[in-house]
N, CA, C and O atoms as CSV, one atom per row, in Angstrom:
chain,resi,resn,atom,element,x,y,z
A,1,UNK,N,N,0.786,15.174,57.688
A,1,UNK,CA,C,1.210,15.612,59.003
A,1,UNK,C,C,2.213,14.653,59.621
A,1,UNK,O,O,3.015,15.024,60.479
A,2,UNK,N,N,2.141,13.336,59.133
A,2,UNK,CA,C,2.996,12.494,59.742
A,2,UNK,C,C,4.418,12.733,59.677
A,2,UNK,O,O,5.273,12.695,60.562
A,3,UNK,N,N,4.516,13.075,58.026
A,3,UNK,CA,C,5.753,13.044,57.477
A,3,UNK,C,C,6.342,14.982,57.933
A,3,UNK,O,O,7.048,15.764,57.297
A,4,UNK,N,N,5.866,15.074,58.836
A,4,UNK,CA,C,6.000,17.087,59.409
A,4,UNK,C,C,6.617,16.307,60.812
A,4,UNK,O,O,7.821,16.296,61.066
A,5,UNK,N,N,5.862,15.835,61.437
A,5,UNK,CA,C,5.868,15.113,62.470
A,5,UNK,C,C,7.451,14.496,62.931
A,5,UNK,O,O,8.304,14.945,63.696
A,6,UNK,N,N,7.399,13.431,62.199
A,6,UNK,CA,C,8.721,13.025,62.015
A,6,UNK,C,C,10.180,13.986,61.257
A,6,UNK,O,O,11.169,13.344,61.608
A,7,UNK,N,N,10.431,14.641,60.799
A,7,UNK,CA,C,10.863,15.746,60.533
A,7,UNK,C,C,11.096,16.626,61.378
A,7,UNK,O,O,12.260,17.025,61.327
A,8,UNK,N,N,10.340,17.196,62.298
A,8,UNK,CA,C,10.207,18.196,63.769
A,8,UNK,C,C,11.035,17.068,64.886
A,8,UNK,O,O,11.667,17.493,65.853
A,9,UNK,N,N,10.922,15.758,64.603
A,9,UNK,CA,C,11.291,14.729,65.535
A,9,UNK,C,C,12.739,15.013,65.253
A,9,UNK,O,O,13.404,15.574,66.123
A,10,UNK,N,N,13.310,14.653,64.045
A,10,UNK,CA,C,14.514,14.686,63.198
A,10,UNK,C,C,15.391,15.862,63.874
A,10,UNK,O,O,16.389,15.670,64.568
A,11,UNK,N,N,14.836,17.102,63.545
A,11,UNK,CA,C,15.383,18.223,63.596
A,11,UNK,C,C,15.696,18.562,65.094
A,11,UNK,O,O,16.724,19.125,65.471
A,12,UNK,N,N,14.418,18.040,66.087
A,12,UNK,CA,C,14.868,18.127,67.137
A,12,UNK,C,C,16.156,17.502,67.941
A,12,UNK,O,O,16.826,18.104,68.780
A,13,UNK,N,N,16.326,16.292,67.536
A,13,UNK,CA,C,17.294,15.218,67.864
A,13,UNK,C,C,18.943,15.776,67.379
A,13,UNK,O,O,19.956,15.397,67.968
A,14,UNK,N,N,18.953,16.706,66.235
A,14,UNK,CA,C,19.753,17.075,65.333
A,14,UNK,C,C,20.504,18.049,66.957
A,14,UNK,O,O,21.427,17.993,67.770
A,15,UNK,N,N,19.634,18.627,66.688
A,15,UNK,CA,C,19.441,20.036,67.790
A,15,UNK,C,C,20.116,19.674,69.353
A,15,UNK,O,O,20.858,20.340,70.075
A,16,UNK,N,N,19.601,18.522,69.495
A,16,UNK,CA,C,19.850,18.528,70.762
A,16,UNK,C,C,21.367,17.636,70.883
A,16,UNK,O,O,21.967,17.470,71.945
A,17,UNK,N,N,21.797,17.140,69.592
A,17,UNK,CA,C,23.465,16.585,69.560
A,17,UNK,C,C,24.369,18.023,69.314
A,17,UNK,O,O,25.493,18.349,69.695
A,18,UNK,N,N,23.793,18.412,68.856
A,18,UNK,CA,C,24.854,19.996,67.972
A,18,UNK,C,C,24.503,20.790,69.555
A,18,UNK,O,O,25.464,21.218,70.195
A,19,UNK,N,N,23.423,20.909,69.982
A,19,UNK,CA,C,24.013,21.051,71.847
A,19,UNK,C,C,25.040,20.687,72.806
A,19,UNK,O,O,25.664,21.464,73.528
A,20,UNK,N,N,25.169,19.212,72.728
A,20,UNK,CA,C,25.867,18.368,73.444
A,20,UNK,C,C,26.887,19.289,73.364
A,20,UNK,O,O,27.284,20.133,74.168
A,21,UNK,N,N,27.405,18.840,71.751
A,21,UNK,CA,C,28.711,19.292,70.992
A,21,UNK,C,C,29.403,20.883,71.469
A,21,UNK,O,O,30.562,21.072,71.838
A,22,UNK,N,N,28.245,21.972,71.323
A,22,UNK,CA,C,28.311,23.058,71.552
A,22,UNK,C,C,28.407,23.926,73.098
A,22,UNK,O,O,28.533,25.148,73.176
A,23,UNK,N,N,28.312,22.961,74.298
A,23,UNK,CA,C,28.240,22.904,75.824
A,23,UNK,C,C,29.491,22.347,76.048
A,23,UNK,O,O,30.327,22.997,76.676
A,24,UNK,N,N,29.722,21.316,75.654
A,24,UNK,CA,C,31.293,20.649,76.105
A,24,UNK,C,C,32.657,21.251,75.197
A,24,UNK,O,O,33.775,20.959,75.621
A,25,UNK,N,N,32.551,21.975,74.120
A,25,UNK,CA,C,33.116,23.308,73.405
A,25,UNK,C,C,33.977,24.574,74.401
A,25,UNK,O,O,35.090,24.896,74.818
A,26,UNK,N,N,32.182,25.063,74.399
A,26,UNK,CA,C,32.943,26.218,75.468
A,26,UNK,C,C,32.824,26.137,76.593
A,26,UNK,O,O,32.764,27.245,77.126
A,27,UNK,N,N,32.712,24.780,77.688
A,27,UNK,CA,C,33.459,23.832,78.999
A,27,UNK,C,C,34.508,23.747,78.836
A,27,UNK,O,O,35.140,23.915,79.879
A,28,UNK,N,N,35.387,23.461,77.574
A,28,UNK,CA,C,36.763,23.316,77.206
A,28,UNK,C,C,37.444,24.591,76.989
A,28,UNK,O,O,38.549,24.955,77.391
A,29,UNK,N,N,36.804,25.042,76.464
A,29,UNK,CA,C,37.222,26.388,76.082
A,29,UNK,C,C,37.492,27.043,77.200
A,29,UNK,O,O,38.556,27.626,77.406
A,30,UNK,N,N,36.414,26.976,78.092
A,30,UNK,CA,C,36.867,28.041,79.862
A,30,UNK,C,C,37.862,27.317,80.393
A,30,UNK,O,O,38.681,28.101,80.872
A,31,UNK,N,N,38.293,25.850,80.587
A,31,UNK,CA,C,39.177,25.534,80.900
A,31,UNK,C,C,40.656,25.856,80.514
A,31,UNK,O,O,41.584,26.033,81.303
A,32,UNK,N,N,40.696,25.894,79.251
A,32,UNK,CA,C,41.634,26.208,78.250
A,32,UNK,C,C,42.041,27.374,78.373
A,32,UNK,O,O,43.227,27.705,78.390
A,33,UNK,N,N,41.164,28.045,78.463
A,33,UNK,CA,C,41.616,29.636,78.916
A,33,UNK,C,C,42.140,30.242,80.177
A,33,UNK,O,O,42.819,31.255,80.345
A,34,UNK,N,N,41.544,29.166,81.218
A,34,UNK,CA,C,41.901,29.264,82.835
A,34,UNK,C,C,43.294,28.421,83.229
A,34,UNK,O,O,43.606,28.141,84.386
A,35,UNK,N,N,44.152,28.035,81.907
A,35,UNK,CA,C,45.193,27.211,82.381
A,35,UNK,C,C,46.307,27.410,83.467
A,35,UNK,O,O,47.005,26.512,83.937
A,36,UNK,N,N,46.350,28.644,83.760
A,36,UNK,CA,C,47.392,29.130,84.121
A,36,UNK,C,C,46.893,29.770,85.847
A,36,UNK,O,O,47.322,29.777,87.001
A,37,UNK,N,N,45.757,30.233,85.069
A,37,UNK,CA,C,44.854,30.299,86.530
A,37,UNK,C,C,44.708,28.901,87.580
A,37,UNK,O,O,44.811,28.929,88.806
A,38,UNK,N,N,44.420,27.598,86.657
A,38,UNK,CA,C,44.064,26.806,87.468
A,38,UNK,C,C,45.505,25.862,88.125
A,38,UNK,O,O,45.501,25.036,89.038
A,39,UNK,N,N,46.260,26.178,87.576
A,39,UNK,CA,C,47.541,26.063,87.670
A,39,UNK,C,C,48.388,26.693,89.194
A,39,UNK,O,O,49.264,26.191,89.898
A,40,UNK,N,N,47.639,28.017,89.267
A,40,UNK,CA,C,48.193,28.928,90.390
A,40,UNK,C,C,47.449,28.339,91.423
A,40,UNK,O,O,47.951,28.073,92.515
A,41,UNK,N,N,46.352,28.137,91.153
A,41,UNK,CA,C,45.398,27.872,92.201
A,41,UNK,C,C,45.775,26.627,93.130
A,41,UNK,O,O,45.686,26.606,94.357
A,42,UNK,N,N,46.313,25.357,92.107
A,42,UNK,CA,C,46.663,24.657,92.376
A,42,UNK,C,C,48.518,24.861,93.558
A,42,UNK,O,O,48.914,24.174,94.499
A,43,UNK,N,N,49.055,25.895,92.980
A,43,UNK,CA,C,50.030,26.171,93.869
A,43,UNK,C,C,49.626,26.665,94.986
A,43,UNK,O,O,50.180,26.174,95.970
A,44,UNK,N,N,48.895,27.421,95.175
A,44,UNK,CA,C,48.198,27.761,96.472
A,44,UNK,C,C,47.828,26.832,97.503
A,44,UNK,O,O,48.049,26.854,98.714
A,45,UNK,N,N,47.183,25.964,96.733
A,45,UNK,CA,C,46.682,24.544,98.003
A,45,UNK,C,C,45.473,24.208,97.861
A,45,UNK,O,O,44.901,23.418,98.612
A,46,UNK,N,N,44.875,24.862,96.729
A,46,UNK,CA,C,43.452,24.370,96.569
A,46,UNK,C,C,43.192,23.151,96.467
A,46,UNK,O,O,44.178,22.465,96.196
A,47,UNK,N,N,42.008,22.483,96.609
A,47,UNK,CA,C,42.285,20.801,96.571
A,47,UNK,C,C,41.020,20.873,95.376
A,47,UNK,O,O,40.050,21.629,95.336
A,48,UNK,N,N,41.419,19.823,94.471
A,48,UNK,CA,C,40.911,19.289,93.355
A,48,UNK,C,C,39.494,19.697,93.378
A,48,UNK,O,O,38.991,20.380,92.486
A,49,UNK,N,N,38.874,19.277,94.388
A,49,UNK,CA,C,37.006,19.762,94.294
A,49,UNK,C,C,37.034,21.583,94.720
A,49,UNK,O,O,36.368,22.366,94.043
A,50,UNK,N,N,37.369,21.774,95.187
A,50,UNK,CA,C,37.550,23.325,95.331
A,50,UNK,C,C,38.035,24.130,93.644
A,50,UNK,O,O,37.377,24.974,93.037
A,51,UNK,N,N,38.894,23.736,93.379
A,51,UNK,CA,C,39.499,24.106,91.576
A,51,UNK,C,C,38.119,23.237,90.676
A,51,UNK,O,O,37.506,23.769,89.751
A,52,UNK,N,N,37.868,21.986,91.138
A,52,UNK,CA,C,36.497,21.807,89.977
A,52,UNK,C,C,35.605,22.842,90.470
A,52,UNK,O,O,35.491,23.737,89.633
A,53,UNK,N,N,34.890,23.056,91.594
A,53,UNK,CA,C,34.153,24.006,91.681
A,53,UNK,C,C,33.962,25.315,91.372
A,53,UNK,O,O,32.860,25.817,91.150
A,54,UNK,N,N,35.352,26.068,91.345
A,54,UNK,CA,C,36.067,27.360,91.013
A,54,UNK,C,C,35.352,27.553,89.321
A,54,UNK,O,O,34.507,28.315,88.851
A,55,UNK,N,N,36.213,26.406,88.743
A,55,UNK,CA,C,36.567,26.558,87.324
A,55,UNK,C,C,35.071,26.251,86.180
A,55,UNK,O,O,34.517,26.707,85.179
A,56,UNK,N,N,34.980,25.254,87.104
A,56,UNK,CA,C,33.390,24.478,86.071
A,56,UNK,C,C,32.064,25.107,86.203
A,56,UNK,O,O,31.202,25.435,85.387
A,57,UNK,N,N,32.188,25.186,87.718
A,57,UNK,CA,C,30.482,25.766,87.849
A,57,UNK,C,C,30.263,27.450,87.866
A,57,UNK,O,O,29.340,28.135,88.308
A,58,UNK,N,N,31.463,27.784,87.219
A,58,UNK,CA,C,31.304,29.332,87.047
A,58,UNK,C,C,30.227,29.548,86.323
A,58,UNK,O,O,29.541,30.522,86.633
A,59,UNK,N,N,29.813,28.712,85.199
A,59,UNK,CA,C,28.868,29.419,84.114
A,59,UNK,C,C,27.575,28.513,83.999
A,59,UNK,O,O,27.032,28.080,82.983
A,60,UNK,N,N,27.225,28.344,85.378
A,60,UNK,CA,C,25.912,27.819,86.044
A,60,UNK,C,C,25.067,28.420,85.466
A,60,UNK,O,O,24.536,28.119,84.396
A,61,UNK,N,N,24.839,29.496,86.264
A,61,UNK,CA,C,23.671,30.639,86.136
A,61,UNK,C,C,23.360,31.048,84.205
A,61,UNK,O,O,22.276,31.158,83.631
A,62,UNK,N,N,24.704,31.177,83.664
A,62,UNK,CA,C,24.747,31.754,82.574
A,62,UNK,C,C,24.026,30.919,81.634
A,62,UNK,O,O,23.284,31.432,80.796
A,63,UNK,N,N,24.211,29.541,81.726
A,63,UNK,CA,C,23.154,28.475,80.891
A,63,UNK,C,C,22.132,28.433,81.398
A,63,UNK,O,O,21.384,27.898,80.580
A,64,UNK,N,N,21.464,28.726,82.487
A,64,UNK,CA,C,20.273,28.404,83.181
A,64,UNK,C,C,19.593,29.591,82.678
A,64,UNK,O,O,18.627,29.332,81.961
A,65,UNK,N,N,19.909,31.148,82.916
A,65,UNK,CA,C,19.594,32.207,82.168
A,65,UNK,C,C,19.492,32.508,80.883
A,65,UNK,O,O,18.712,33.368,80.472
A,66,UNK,N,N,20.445,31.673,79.969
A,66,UNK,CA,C,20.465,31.780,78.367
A,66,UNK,C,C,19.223,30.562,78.038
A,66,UNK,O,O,18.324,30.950,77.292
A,67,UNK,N,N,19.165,29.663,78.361
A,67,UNK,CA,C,17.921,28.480,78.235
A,67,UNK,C,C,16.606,29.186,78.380
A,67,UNK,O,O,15.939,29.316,77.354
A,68,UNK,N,N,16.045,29.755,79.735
A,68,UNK,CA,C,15.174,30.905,80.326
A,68,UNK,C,C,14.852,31.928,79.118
A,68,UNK,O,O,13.732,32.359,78.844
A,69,UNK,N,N,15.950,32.201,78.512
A,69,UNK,CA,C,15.861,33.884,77.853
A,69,UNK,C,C,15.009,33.455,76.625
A,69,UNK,O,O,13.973,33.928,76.159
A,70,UNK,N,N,16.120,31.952,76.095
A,70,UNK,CA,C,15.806,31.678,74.933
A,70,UNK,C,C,14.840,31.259,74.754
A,70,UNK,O,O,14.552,31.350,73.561
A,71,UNK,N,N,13.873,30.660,75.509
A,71,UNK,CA,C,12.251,29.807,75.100
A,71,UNK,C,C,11.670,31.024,74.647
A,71,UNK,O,O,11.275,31.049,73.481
A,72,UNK,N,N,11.520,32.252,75.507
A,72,UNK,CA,C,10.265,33.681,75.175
A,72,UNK,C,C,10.468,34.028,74.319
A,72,UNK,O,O,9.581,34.539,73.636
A,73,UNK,N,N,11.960,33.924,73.822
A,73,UNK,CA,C,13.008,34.659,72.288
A,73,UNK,C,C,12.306,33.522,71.004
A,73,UNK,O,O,11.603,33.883,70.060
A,74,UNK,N,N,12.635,32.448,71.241
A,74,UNK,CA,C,12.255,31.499,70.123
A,74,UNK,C,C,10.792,31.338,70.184
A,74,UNK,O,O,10.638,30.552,69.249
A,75,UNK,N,N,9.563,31.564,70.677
A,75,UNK,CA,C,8.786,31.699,70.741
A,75,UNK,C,C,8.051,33.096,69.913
A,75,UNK,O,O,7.175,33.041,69.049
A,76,UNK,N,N,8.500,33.933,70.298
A,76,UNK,CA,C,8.385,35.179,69.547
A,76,UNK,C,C,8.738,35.219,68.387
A,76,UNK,O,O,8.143,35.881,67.536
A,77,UNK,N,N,10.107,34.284,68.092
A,77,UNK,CA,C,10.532,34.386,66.029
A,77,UNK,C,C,9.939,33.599,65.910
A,77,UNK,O,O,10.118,33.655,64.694
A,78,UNK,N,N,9.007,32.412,66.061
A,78,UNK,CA,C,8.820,31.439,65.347
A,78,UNK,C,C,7.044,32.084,65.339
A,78,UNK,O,O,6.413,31.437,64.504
A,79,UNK,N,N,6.338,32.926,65.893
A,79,UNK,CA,C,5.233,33.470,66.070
A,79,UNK,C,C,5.444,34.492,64.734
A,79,UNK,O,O,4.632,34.688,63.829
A,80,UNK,N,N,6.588,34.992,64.875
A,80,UNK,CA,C,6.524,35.920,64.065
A,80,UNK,C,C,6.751,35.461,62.406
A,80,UNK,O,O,6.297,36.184,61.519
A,81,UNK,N,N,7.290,34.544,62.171
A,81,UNK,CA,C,7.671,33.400,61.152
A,81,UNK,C,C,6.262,32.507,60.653
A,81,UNK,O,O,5.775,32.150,59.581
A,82,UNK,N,N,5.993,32.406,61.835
A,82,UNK,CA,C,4.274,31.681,61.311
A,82,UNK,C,C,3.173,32.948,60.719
A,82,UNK,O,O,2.424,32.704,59.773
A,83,UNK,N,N,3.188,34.168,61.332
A,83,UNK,CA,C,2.399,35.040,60.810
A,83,UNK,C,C,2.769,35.542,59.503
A,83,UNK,O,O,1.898,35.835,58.684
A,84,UNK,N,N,4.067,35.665,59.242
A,84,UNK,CA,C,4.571,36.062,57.708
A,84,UNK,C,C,4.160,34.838,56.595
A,84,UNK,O,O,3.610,35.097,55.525
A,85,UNK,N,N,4.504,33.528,57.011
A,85,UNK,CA,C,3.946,32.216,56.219
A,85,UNK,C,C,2.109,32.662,56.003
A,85,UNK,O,O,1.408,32.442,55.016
A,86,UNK,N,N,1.903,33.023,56.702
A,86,UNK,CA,C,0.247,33.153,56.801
A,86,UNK,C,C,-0.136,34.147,55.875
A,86,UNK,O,O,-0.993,34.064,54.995
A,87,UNK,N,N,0.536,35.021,56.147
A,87,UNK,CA,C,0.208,36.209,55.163
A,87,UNK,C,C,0.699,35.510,53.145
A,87,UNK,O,O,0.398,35.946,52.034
A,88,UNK,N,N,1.197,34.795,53.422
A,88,UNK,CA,C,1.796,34.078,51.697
A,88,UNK,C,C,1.249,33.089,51.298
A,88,UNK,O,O,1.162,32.762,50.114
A,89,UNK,N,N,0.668,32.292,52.559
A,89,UNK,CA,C,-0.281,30.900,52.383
A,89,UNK,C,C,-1.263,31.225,52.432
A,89,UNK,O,O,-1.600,32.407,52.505
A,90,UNK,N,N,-2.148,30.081,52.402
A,90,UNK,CA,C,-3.346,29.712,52.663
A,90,UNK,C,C,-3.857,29.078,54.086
A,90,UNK,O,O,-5.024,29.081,54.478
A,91,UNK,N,N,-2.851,28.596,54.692
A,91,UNK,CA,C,-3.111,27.932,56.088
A,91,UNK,C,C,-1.702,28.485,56.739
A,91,UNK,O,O,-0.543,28.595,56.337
A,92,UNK,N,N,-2.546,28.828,58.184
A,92,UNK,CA,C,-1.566,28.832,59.599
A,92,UNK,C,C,-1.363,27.619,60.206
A,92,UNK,O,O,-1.974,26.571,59.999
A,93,UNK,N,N,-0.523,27.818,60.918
A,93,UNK,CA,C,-0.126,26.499,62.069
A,93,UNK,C,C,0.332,27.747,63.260
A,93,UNK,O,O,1.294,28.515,63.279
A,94,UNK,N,N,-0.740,27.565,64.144
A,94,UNK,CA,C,-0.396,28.056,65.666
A,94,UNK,C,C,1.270,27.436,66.267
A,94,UNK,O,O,2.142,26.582,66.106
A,95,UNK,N,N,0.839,28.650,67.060
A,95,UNK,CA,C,2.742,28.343,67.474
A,95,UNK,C,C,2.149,28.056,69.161
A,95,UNK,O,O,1.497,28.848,69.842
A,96,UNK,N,N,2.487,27.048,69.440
A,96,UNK,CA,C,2.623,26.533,71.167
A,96,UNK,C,C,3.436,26.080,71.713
A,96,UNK,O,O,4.270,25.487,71.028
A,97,UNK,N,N,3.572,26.104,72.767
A,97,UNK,CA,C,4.699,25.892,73.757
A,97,UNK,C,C,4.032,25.363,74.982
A,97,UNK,O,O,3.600,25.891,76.006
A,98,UNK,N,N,4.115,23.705,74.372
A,98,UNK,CA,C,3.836,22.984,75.358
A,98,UNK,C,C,4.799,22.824,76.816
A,98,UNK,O,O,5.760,22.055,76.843
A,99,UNK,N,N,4.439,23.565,77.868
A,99,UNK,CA,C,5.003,23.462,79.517
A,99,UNK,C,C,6.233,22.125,80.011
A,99,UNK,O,O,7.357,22.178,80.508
A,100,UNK,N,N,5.483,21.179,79.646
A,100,UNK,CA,C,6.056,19.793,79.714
A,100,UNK,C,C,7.680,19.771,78.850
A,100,UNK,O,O,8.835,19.648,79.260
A,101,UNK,N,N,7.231,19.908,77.836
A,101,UNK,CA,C,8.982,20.026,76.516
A,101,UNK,C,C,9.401,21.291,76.857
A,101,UNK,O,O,10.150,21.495,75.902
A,102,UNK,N,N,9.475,22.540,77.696
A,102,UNK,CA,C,9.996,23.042,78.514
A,102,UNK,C,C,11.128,22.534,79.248
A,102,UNK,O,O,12.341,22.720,79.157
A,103,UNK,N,N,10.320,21.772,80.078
A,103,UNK,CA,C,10.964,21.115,81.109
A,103,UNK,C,C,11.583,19.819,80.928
A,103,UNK,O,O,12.383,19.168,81.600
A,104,UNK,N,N,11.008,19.640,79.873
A,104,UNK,CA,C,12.230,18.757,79.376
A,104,UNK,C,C,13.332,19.163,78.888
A,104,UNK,O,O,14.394,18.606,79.169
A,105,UNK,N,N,13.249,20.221,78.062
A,105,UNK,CA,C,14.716,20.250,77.744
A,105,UNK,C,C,15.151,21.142,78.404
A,105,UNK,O,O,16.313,21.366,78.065
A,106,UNK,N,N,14.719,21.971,79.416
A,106,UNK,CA,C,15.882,22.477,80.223
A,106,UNK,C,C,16.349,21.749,80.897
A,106,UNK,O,O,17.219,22.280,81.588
A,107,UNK,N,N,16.107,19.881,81.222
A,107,UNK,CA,C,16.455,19.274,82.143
A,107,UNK,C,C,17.462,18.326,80.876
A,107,UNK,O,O,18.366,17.676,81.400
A,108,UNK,N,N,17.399,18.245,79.804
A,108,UNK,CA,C,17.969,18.001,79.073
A,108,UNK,C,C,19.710,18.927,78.802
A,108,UNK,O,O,20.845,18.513,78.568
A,109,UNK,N,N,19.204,20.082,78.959
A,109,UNK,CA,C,20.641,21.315,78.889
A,109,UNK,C,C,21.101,20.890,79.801
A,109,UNK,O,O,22.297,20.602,79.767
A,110,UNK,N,N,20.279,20.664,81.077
A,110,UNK,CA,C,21.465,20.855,82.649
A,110,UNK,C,C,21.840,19.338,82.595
A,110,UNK,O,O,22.934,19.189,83.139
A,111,UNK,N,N,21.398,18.327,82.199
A,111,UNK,CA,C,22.317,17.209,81.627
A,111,UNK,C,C,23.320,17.000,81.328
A,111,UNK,O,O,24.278,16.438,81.859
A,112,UNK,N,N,23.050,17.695,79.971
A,112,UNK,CA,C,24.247,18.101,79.305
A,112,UNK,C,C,25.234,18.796,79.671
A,112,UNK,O,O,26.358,18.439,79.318
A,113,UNK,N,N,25.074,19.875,80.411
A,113,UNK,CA,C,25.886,21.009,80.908
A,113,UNK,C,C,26.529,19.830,82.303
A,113,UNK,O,O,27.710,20.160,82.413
A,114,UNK,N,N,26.225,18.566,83.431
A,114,UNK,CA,C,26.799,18.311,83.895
A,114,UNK,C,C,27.801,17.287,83.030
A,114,UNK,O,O,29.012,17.240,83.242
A,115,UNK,N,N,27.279,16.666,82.262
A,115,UNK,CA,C,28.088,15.905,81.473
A,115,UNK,C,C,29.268,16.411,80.961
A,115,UNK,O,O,30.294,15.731,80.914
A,116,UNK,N,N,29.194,17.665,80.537
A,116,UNK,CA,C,30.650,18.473,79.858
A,116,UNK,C,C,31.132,18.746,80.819
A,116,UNK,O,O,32.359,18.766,80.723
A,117,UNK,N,N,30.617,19.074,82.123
A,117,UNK,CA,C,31.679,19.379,83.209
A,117,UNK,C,C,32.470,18.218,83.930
A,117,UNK,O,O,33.639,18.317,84.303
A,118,UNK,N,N,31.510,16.882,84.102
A,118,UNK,CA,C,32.520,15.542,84.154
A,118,UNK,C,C,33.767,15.383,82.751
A,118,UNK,O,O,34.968,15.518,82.986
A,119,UNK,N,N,33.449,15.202,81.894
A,119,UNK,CA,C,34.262,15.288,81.219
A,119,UNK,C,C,35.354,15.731,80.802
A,119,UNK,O,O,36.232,15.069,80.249
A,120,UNK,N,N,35.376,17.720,81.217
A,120,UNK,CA,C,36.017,18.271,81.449
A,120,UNK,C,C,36.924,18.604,82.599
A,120,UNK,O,O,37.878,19.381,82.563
A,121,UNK,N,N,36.357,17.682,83.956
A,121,UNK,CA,C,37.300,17.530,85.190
A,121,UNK,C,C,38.463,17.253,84.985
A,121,UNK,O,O,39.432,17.827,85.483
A,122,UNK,N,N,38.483,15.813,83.789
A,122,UNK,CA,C,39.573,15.404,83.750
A,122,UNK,C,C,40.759,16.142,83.355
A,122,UNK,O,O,41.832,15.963,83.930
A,123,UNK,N,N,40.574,17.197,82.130
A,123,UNK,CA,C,41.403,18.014,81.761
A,123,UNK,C,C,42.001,19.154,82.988
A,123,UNK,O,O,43.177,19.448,83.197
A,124,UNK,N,N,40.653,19.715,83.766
A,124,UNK,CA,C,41.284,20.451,84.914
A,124,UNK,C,C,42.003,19.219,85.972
A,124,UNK,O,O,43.093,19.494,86.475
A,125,UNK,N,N,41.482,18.132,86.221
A,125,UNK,CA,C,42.766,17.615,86.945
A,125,UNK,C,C,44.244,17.138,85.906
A,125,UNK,O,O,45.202,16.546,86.403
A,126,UNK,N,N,44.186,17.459,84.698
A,126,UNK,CA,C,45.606,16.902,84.170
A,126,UNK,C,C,46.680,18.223,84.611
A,126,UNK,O,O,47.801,18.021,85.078
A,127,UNK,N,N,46.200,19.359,84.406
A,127,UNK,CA,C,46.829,20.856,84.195
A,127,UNK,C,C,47.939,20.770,85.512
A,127,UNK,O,O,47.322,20.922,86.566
A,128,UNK,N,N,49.442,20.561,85.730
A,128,UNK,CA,C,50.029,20.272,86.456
A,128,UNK,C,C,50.336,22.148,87.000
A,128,UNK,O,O,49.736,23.122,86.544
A,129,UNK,N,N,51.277,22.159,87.916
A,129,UNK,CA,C,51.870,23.068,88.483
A,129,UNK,C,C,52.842,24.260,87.842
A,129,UNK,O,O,53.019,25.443,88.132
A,130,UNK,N,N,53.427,23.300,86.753
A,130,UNK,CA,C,54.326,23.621,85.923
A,130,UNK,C,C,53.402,24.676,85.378
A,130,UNK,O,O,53.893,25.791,85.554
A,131,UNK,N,N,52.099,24.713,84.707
A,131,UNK,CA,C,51.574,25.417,83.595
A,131,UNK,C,C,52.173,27.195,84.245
A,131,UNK,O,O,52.815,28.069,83.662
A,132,UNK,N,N,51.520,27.129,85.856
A,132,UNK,CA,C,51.942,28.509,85.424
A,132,UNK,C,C,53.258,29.443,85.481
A,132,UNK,O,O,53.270,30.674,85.444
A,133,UNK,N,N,54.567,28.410,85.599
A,133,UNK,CA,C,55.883,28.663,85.258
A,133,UNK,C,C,55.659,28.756,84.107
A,133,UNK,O,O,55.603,29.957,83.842
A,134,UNK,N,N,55.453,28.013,83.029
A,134,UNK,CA,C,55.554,28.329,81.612
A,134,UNK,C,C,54.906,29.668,81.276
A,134,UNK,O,O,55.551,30.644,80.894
A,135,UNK,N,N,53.384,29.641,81.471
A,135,UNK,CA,C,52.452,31.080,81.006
A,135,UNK,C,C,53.442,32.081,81.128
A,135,UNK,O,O,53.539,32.964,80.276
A,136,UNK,N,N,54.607,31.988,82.671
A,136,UNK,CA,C,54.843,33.393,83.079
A,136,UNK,C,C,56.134,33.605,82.034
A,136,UNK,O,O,56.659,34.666,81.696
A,137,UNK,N,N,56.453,32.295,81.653
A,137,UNK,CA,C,57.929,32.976,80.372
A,137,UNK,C,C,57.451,33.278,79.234
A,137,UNK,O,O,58.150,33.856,78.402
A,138,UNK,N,N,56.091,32.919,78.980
A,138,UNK,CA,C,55.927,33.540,77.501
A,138,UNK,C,C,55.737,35.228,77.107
A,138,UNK,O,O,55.621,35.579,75.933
């Protein structure tokens, strides 16, 4: 059990970098895509925390809801994954969902999720005025 133990430790840690990686992705990605938008916005008169706010915290809800969706979802395949093992083995392993590692890692996502959005400020404050003269000649 030790050597399961450590392994579940492993995999988790794995999991929660290929997160990091995968949150500050498509943070970049919405930025990247809003160049021209954040660009106009900026001609308008928006001031820097108004355009971070606009641009970054659009997809608040959407990680807070996909985290939410996903515990009952991964709970259910991995229930359903342990009962098929059962039916081929000889021994089950109950599936639980300890409350506490819940709340940890949704406090772990929204971590993460502010971390990619610091990170990503910087790129929405580089995006000058110019961008959306260019967008409009292409």
């Amino acid at each position: 059990m030790t050597s399961l133990a450590s392994t579940v430790v492993f995999i988790s840690a794995m999991a929660f970098i290929i997160e990091l990686i995968i949150i500050y992705l498509v943070t970049s990605m919405i930025v990247e895509e809003n160049k021209s938008t954040i660009s106009l916005m900026k001609i308008f008169g928006y001031r820097k925390k108004e355009v971070n706010s606009l641009i970054l915290n659009s997809s608040t809800i959407v990680v807070m809801a996909g985290f939410l969706i996903g515990i009952p979802l991964s709970f259910a395949l991995m229930g359903g994954l342990m009962k098929a093992l059962e039916n081929s083995l000889i021994f089950s392993i109950s599936v639980m969902i300890d409350p506490l590692y819940v709340i940890i890692g949704f406090v772990a996502v929204m971590l993460y999720y502010e971390l990619s959005k610091l990170l990503c400020r910087r790129k929405v404050n580089a995006i000058s005025m110019s961008e959306a003269l260019k967008a409009g000649t292409e």
